[in-house]
C-alpha positions as CSV (number, residue, x, y, z in Angstrom):
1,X,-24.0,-17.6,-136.1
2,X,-25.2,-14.1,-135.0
3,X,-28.7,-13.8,-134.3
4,X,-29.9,-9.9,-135.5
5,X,-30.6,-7.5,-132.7
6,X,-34.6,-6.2,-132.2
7,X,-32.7,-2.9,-134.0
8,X,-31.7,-4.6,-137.2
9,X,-34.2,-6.7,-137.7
10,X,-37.1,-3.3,-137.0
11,X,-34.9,-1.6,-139.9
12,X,-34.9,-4.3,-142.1
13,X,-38.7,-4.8,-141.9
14,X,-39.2,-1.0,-142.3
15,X,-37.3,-1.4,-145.5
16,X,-39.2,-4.1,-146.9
17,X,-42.2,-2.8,-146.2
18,X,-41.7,0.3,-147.8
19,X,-40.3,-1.6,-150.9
20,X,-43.7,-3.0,-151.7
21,X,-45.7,-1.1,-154.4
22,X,-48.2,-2.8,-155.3
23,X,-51.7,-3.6,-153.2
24,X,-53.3,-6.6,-152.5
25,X,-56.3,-7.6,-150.9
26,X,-56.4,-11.7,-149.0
27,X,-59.3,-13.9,-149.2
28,X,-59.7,-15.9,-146.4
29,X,-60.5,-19.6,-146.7
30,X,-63.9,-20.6,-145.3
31,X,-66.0,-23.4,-145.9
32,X,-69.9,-24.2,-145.7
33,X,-70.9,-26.3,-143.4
34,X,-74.3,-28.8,-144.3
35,X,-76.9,-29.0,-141.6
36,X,-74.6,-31.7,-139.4
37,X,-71.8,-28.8,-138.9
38,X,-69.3,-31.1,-141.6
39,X,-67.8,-29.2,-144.7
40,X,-69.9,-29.4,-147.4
41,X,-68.2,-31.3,-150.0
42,X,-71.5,-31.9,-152.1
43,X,-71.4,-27.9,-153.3
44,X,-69.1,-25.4,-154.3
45,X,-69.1,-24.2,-150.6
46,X,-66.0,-22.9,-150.6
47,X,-65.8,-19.5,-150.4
48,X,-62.9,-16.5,-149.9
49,X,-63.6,-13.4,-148.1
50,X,-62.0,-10.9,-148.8
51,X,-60.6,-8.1,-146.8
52,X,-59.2,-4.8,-146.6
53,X,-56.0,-3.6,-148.5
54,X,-53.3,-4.6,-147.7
55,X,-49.3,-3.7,-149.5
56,X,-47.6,-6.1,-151.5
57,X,-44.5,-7.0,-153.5
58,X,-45.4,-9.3,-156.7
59,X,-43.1,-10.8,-159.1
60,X,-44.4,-12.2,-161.9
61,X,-41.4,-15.4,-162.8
62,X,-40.9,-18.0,-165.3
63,X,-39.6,-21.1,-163.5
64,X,-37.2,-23.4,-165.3
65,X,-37.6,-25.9,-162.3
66,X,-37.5,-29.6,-164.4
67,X,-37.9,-32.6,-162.4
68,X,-38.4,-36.4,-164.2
69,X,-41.7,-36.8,-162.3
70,X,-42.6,-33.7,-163.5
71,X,-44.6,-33.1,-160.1
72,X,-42.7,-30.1,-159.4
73,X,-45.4,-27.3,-158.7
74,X,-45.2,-24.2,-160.9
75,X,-45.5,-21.0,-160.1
76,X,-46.6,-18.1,-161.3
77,X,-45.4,-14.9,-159.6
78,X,-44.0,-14.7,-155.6
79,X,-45.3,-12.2,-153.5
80,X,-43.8,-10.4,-150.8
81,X,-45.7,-9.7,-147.8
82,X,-45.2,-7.9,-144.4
83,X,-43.8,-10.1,-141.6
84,X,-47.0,-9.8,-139.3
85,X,-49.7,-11.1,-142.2
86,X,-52.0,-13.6,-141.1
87,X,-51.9,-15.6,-144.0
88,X,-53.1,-19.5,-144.5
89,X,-52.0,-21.5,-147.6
90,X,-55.3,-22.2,-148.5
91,X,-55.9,-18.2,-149.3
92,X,-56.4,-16.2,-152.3
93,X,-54.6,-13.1,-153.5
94,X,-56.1,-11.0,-155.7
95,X,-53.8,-8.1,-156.7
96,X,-55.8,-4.6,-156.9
97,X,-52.6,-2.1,-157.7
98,X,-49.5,-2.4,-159.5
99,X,-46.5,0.5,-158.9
100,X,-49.4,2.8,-157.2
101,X,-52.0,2.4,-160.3
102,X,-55.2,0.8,-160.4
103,X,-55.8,-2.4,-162.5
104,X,-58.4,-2.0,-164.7
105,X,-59.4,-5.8,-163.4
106,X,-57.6,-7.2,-160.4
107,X,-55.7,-10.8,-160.7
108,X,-56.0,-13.6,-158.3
109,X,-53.5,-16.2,-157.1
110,X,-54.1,-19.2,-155.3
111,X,-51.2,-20.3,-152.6
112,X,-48.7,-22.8,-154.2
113,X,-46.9,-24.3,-151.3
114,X,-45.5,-23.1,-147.7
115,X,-45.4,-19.4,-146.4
116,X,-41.9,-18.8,-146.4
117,X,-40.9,-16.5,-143.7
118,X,-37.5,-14.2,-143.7
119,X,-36.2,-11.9,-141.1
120,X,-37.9,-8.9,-142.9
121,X,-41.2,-10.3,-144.8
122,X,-42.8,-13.1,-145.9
123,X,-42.9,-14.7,-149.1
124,X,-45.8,-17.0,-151.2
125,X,-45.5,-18.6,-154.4
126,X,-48.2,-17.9,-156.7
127,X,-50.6,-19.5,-159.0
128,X,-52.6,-17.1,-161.3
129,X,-55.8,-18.5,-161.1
130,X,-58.1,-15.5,-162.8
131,X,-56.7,-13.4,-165.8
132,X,-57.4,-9.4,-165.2
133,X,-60.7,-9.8,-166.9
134,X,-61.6,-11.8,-164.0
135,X,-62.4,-15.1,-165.7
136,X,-61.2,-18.6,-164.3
137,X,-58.1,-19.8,-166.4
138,X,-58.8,-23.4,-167.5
């Protein structure tokens, strides 16, 4: 098997990257800490902060993955993501623009499994968490 040269792999990426038309913004996982420097588990502590823009590829999908445990985890959308994103599977995604427009109420995803990475990006599964109007799914 032929590895690809620092040449291919720069074009590839430089594809990729300007494939993605839609803008995201990540919320890093953090958690409070109680007095003793321990997570708090007591609270919601948990927060996500979130930071600047950053370009994305989402693709809302239907999975027709069956299994008879039924403990496969389902997914929402998959997002596409350039190669050098810091990114932890216990972040949030809340998508801001679709094809260059502004949502009129972003959506946010919670990270359903592994970052996968590929020679030119990296790609998340997604849960959808909070509709556009911003309210919690149940």
């Amino acid at each position: 098997m032929r590895a690809f040269t620092s040449t291919e792999l720069s074009r590839m990426r430089s594809t990729q990257d300007s494939a993605m038309q839609d803008v995201c913004r990540i919320g890093a996982y953090r958690e409070s800490m109680d007095g003793y420097g321990n997570p708090d588990t007591s609270s919601p502590g948990t927060l996500w902060t979130y930071g600047g823009e950053q370009i994305c590829g989402l693709q809302h999908v239907r999975p027709r993955e069956t299994q008879a445990s039924g403990d496969v985890p389902l997914i929402d959308a998959r997002l596409r993501l350039p190669i050098g994103t810091a990114i932890d599977e216990r972040d949030r995604i809340r998508i801001e623009q679709r094809y260059g427009e502004a949502l009129s109420a972003a959506q946010v995803f919670e990270i359903v499994g592994p970052v996968q990475r590929g020679p030119s990006g990296l790609v998340l599964g997604l849960r959808l968490i909070a509709d556009g109007s911003g309210a919690p799914l149940e």
